[in-house]
RODO-2510 file (C-alpha; in nm, 4 decimals, decimal comma):
residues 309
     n   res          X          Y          Z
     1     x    13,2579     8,0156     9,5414
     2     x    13,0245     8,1641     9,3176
     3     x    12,7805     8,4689     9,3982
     4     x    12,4991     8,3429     9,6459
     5     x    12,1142     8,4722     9,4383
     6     x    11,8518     8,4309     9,7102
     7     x    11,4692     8,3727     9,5766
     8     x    11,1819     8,5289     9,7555
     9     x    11,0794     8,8618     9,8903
    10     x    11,2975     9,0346    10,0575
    11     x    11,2705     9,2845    10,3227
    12     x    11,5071     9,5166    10,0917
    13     x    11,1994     9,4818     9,8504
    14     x    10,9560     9,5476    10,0809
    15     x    11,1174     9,8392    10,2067
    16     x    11,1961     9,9946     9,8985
    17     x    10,8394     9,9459     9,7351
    18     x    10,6409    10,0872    10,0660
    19     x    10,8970    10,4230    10,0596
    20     x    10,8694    10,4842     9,6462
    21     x    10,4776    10,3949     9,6593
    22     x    10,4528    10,6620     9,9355
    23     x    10,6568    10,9380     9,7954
    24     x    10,6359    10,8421     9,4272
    25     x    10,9688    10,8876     9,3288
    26     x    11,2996    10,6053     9,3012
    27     x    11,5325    10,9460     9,3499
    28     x    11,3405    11,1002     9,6915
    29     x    11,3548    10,6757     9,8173
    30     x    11,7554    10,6468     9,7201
    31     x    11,8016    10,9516     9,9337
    32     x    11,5972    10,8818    10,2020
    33     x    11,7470    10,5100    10,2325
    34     x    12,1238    10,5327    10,1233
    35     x    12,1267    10,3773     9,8086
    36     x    12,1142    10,4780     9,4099
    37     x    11,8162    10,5026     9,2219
    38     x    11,9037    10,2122     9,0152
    39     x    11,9168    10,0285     9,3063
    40     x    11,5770    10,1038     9,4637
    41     x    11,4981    10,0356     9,0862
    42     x    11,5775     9,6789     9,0779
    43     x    11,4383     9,5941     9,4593
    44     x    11,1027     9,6994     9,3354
    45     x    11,1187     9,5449     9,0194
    46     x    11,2266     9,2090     9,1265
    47     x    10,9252     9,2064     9,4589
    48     x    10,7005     9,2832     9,1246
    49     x    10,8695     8,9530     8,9274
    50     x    10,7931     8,7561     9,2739
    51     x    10,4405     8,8955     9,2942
    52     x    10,4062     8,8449     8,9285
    53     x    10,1832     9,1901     8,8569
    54     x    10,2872     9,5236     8,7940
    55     x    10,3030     9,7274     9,1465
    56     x    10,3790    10,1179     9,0062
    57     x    10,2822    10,2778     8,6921
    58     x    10,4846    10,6095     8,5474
    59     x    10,3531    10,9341     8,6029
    60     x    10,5141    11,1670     8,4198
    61     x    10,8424    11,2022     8,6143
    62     x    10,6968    10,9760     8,9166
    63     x    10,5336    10,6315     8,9842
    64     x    10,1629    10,5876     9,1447
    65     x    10,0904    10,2551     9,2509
    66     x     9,8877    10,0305     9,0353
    67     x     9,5583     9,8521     9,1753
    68     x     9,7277     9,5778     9,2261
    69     x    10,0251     9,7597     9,4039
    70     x     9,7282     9,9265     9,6150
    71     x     9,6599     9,5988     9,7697
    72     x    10,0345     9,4903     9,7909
    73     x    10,0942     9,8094     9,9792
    74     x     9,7707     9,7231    10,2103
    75     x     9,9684     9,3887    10,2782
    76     x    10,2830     9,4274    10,2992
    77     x    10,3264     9,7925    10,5002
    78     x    10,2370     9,6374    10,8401
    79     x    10,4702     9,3775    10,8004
    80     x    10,7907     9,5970    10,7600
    81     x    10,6290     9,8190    11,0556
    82     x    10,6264     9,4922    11,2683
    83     x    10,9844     9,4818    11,1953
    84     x    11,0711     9,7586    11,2226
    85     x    10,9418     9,8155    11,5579
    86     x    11,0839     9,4565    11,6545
    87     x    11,4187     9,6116    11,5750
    88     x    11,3582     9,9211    11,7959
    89     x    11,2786     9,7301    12,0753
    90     x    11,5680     9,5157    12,1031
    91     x    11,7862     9,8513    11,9877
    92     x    11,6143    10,0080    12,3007
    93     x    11,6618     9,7185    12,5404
    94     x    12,0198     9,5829    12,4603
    95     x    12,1784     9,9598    12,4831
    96     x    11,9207    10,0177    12,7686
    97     x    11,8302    10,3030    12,6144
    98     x    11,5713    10,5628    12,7714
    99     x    11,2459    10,4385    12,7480
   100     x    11,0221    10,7160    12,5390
   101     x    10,6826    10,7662    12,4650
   102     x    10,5741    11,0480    12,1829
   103     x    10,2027    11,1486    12,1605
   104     x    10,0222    11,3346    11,8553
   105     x     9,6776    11,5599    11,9431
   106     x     9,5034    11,8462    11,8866
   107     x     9,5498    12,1370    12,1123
   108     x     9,2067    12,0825    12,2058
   109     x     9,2193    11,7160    12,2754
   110     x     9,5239    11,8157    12,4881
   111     x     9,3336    12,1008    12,7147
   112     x     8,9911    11,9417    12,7644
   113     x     9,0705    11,5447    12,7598
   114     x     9,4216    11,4018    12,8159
   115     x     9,5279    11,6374    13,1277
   116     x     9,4499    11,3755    13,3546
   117     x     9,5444    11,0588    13,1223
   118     x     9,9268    11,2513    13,1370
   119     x     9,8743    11,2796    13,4872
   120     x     9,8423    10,9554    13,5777
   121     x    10,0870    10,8470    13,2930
   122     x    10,3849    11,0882    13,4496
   123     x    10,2648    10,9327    13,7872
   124     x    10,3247    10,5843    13,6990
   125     x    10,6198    10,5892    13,4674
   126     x    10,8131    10,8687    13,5755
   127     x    11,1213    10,6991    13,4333
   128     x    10,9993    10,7434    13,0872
   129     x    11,0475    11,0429    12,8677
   130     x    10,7631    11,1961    12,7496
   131     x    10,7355    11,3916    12,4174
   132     x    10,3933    11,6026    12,2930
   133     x    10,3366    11,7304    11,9554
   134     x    10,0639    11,9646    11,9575
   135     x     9,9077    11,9847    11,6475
   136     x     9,5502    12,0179    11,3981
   137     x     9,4362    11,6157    11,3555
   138     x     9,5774    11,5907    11,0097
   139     x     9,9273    11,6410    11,1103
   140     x     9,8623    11,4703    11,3843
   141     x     9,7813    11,1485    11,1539
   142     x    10,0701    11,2230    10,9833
   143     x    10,3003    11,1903    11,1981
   144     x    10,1713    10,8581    11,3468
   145     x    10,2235    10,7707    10,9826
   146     x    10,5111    10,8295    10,9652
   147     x    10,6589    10,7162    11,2766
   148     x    10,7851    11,0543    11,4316
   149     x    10,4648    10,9690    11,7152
   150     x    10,3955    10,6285    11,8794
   151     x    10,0088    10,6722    11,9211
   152     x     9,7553    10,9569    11,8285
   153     x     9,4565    11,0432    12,0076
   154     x     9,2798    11,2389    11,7240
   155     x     8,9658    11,3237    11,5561
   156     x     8,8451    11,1773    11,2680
   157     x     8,5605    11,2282    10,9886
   158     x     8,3959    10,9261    10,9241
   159     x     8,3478    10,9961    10,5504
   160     x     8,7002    11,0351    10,4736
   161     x     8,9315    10,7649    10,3843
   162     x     9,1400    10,6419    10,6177
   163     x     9,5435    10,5547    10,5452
   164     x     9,5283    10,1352    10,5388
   165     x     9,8598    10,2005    10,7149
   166     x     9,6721    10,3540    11,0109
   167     x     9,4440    10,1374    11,2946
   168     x     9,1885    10,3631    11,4600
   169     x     9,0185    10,2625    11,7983
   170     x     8,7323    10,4495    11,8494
   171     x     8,6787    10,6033    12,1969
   172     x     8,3598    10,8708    12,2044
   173     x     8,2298    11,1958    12,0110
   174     x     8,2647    11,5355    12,0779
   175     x     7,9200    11,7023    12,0029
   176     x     7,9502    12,0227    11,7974
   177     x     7,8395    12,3651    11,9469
   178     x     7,7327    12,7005    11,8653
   179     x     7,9281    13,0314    12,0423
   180     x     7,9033    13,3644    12,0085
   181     x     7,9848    13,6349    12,2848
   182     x     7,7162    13,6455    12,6266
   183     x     7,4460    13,8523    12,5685
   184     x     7,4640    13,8058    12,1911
   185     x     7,1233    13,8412    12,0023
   186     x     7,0917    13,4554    11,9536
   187     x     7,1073    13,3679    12,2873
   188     x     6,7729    13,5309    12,3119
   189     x     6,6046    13,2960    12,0598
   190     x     6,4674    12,9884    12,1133
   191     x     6,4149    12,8548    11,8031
   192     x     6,7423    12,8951    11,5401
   193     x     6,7461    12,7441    11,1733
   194     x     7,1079    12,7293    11,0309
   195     x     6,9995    12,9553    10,7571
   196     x     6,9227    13,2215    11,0336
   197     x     7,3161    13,2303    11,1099
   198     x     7,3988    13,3195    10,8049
   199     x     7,3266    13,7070    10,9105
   200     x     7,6004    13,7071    11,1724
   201     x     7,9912    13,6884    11,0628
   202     x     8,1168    13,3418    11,1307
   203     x     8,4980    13,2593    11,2454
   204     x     8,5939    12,9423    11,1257
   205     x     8,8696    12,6877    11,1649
   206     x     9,1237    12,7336    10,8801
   207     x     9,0917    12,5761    10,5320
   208     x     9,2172    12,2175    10,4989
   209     x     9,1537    12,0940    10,8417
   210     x     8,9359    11,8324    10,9709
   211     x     8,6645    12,0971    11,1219
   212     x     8,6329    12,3103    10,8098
   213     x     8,6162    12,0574    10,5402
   214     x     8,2943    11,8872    10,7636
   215     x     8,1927    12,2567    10,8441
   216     x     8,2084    12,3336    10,4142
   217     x     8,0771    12,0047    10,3235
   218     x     7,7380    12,0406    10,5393
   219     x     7,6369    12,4279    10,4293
   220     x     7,7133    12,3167    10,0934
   221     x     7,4359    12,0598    10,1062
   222     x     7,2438    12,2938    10,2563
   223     x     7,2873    12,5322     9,9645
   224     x     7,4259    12,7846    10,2368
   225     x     7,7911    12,8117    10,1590
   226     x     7,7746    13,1276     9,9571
   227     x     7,6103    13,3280    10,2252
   228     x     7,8599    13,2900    10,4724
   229     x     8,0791    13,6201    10,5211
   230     x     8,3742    13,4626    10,7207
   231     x     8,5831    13,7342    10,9077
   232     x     8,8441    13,4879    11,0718
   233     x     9,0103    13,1801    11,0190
   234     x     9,1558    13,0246    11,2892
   235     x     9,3752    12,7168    11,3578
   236     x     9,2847    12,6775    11,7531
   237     x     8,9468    12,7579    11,9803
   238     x     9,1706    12,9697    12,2375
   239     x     9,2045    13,2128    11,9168
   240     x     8,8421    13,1886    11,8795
   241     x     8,7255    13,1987    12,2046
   242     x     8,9075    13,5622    12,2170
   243     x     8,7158    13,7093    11,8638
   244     x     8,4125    13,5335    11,9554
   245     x     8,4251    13,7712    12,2555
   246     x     8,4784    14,0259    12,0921
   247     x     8,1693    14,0062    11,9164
   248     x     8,3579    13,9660    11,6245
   249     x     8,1211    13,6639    11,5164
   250     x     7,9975    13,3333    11,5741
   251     x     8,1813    12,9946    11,5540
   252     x     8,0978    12,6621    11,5850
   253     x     8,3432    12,4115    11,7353
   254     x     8,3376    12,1112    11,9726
   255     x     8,3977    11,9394    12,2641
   256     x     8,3557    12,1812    12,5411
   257     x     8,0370    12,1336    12,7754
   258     x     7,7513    12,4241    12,6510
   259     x     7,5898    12,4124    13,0601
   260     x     7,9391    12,5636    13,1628
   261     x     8,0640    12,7513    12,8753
   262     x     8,3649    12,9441    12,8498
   263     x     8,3765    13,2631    13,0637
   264     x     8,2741    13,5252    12,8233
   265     x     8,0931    13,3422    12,5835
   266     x     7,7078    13,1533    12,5215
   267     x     7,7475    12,8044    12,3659
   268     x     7,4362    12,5881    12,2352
   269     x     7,4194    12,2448    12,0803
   270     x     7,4679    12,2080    11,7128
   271     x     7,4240    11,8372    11,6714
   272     x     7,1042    11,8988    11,4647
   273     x     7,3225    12,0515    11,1689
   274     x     7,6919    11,8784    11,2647
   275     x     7,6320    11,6261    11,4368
   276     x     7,9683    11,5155    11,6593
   277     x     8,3198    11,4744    11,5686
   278     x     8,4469    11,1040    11,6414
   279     x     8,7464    11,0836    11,8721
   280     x     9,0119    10,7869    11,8345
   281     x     9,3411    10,6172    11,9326
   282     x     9,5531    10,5547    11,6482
   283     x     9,8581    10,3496    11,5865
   284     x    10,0634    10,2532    11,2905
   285     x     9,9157     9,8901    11,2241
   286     x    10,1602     9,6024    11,2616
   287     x    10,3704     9,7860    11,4982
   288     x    10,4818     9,6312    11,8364
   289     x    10,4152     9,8880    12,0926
   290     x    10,6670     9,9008    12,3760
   291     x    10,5091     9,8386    12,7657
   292     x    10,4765    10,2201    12,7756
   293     x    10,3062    10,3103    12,4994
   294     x    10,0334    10,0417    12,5979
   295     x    10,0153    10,1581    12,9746
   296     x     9,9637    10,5186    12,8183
   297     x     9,6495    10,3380    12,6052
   298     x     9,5293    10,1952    12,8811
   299     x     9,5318    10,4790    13,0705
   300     x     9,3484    10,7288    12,7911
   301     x     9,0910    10,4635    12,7638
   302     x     8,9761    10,4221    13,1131
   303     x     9,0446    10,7591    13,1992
   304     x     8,8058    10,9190    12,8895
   305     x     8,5921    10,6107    12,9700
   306     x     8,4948    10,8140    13,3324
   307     x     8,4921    11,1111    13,1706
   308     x     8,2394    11,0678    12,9054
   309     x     7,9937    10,8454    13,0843
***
């Protein structure tokens, strides 16, 4: 018997285009899944002859995707997540595996908001085992992405593009706040302009997260950037908290509640300047979630639900 050809997409295809469009090289995909670079070569190359258009483009020693490999990628991802996840289950089932759940948030997030949605979790599914990476919202995203977490409970800026792999439910905002030490010489004014602030050292959340870039993006607009002298960068508000006092400088985060700040310090709305930082559940889209991981959604959402009302 001749060698069976079968026409069509296949999930090989699939798989191999979603990996290479994501890391932008056949070499780091043939690593990752097992195979040669030839192979992951042809897969791509014959899901392009089926989709009739050109998916990836050379860049210099990698590919980038094309637009029309943009919207393939937009279409096809959640599929092979579905599948993926389909496989997982049954995997998980038929061994009778431990049932796990693995949550991504802030260190924040994790302090102020989900105590009592783990509480309650832990308290109903004791049987299941229970994994929490604490990290800034980026990596966070990340690794939702890239399946090392089942669900994220992040925040998000608005503006920024969002990964079309990546389904956000939005649950409430955080409003952003001013702090400096008690007894601090602002405290004492009523009225405060944001260009007033600039004569105070600020300690602010390190470069490339979420709060910084929104931080950065509104004194720039306000022509203010240049005038900030900033004495700290930190990656999490207990840091802060300490410096701040200190009465090493002023900071501006989120989330806490400024009637009943932080022993030590004097908090006051920001919204005027910052506005709030959105807070969301996110998934990878297409994916199956197991029973826990949606009794651990339900949970967040009527449990934040009570606490931000």
């Amino acid at each position: 018997m001749g060698r069976i050809y079968y026409k069509g997409i296949q999930l090989e295809q699939i798989r191999s285009f979603c990996r290479v469009a994501r890391l932008g090289s056949f070499a780091a995909v043939a690593v990752e899944l097992g195979l040669s670079a030839p192979t992951v070569w042809r897969q791509v190359r014959a899901l392009e002859r089926e989709c009739k258009a050109p998916l990836l483009a050379r860049k210099g020693r990698n590919v980038q995707l094309t637009r029309e490999g943009q919207l393939a990628l937009e279409l096809l991802e959640p599929h092979l997540c579905g599948i993926d996840s389909v496989r997982d289950l049954l995997h998980e089932k038929i061994a009778d595996l431990p049932r796990q759940l693995t949550v991504a948030s802030t260190a924040l997030l994790f302090n102020e908001l989900l105590t009592e949605p783990l509480r309650q979790f832990v308290a109903a599914e004791p049987d299941v085992r229970l994994s929490l990476l604490s990290e800034p919202a980026d990596l966070s995203l990340r690794r939702v992405q890239a399946g090392d977490a089942d669900v994220g409970i992040v925040t998000y800026l608005p503006d920024e593009p969002r990964d079309a792999q990546l389904v956000y439910e939005h649950l409430f905002e955080m409003p952003w706040l001013l702090a400096a030490a008690e007894g601090h010489a602002l405290s004492r004014k009523r009225q405060l302009k944001l260009a007033d602030l600039t004569e105070w050292p600020w300690i602010m959340p390190a470069e490339e997260t979420q709060p910084r870039r929104h931080l950065e993006d509104v004194l720039r607009r306000e022509g203010l950037r240049e005038r900030i002298h900033i004495v700290l960068e930190s990656r999490t508000f207990a840091l802060t908290q300490t410096y701040v006092r200190l009465g090493l400088g002023i900071t501006f985060w989120y989330g806490a509640d400024p009637r009943h700040p932080p022993e030590g310090l004097w908090m006051r709305p920001a919204t005027q300047w910052f506005g709030a930082m959105p807070v969301a559940i996110v998934a990878r889209k297409g994916r199956h979630q197991p029973p826990q991981v949606e009794r651990f959604i339900r949970i967040v959402r009527d449990a934040l639900a009570k606490q931000v009302s």
